[in-house]
N, C-alpha and C positions, 0 to 999 in steps of 0.2 A: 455533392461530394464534400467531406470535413478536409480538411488542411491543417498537414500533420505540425504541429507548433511546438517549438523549442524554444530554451534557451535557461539563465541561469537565476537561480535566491536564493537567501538561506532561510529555512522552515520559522515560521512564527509559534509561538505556543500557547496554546489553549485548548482546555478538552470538549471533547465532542462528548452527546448525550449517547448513554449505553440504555437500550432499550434488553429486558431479559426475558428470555423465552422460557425460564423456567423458574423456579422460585430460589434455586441453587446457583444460577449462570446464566450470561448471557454470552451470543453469538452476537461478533464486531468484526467488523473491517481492522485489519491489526498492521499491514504495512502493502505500499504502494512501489510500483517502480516502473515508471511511468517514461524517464528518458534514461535509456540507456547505452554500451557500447552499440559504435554504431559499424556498420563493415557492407559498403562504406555511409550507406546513409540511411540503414533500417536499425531502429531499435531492437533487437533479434533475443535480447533477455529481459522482458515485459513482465512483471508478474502483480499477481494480486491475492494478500493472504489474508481468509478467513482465519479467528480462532475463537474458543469456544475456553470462556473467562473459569469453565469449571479444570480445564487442565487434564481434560479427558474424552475420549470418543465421545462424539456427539454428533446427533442423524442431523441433515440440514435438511428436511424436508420440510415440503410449505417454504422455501425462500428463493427469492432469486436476485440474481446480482445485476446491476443495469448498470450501464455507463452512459455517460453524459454528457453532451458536446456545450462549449460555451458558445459556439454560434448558434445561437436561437436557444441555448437553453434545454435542449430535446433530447432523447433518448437516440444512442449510434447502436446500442448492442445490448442483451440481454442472455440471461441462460437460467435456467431451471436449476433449484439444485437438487431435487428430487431423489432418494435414494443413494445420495451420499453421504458420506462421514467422516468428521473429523479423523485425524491418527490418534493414537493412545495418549499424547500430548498436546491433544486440540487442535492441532494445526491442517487447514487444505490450503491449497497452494493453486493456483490457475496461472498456470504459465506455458513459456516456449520450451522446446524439446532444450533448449539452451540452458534453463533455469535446475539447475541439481534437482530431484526430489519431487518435481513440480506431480500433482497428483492429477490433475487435467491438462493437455497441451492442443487441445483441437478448440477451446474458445478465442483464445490471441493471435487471430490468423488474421491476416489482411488479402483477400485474392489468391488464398493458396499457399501466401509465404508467412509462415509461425513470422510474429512480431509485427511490429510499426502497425498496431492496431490500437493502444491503451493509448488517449490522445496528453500529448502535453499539457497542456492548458491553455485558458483558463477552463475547468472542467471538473466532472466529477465522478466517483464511483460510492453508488447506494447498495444497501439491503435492503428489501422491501421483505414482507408476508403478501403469498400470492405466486401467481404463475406467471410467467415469459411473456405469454400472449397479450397480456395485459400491457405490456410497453414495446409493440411494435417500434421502430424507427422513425423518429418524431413526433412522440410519445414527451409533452410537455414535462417537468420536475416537477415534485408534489410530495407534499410529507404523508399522505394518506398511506397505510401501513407498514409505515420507513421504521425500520429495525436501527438503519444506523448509517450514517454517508460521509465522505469526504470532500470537498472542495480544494481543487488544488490549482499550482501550477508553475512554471516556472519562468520567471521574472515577470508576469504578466500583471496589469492592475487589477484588481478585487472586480470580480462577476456579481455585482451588486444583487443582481437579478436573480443568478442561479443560486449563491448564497441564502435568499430568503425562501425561494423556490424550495429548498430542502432545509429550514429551519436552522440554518450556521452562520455563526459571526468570523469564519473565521478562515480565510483562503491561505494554505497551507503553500509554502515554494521548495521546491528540490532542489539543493546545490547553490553554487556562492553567488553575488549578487553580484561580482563585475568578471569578466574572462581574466584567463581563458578559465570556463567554465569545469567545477568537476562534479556536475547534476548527474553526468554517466556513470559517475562510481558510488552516488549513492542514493537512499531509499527516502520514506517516507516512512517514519516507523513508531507506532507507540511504542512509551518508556511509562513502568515497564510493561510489559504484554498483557493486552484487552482493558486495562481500566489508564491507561496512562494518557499524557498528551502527544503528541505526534511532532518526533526531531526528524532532522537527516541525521541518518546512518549510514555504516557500511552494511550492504545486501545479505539479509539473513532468510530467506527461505525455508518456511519449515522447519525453523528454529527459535530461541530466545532472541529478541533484540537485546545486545548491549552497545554501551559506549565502547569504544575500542581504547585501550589503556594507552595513554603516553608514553611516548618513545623513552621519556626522560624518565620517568615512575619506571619502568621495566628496568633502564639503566641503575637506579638510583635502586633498587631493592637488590642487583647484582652482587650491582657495590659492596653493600650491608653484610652478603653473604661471605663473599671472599672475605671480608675481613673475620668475620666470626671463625672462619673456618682457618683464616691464621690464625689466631691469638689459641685456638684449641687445638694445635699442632705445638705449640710453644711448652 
């Protein structure tokens, strides 16, 4: 049995290699979310977003997604993506009934209860070319037809191992690096969507990752406006 692992960093930056499936685009792991609210101690909004760098429908057949335990390095879970497809904005979603939008919610199950399935860290989630069957559960890491992977986790040290196992320099952390922790309110997300490096974000599902604008910017263009709008009352 894996041993569900928590706790808190803030994302390192450096991009991951975009392998393309077509001469026009490629299909990438585009944002993670891996530790979230808990109630009171399942991750219950777990998601993990494909998208497709053309910005448009796109069949994921031939790929499947794996996930990756940092004890031993091995494969915990796999699915086929066989006969799906992106939305008209690229975007699939694999998540809990929790998650808005989510386009699959029967992979993030742990024993029957959607969530506390997608491990905190240290760990990973790939795209391979190829089928499920091919990475039973303990199912070694291996770059052999790896579309595109992330290495993550939160506050944990660098999986040296599983890093090179999938060809990455680079283990990615969710959330702040001393308590009390807020890894629960946000994602792992490239900036911007499918060619970017991977920050924490606030949870965007099935939509664009942005930065979320300062309190003070929103205040300060307020500002700007009331004034404009006196001086042209005047």
């Amino acid at each position: 049995m894996y041993m569900k692992k928590k706790l808190f960093v803030f994302a390192a930056a450096a991009p991951l290699g975009l392998a393309a499936v077509s001469a026009s685009g490629a299909l990438v792991i585009n944002e993670i979310d891996s530790d979230t609210y808990n109630s009171p101690a399942t991750d219950y909004a777990e998601f993990i977003e494909i998208y497709s760098t053309t910005g448009t429908a796109t069949p994921l057949d031939g790929l499947t997604l794996v996930l990756f335990n940092g004890n031993g390095d091995v494969s915990y879970g796999a699915i086929d993506l066989d006969g799906l497809t992106t939305n008209a904005n690229g975007y699939y979603v694999l998540g809990t009934p929790s998650v808005p939008g989510a386009d699959d919610t029967t992979f993030l199950v742990n024993q029957g209860t959607p969530g506390n399935f997608l491990q905190n860290g240290q760990d990973a989630v790939a795209l391979y070319t190829g089928d499920a069957t091919s990475f039973a559960n303990g199912t070694a890491a291996t770059t052999v037809n790896l579309v595109d992977a992330i290495v993550y986790g939160t506050g944990d040290a660098d999986d040296t191992g599983l890093l090179a196992a999938l060809g990455e320099a680079v283990q990615y952390d969710e959330g702040s690096p001393t308590p009390p922790s807020d890894a629960a309110n946000l994602t792992l997300a490239r900036l911007p969507d499918g060619f970017g490096e991977f920050a924490t974000l606030t949870p965007t599902p099935g939509s664009a990752n942005v930065v979320p604008e300062p309190a003070a910017s929103i205040g300060l263009v307020a500002f700007c406006g009331l004034l404009v709008a006196r001086r042209r009352r005047k």
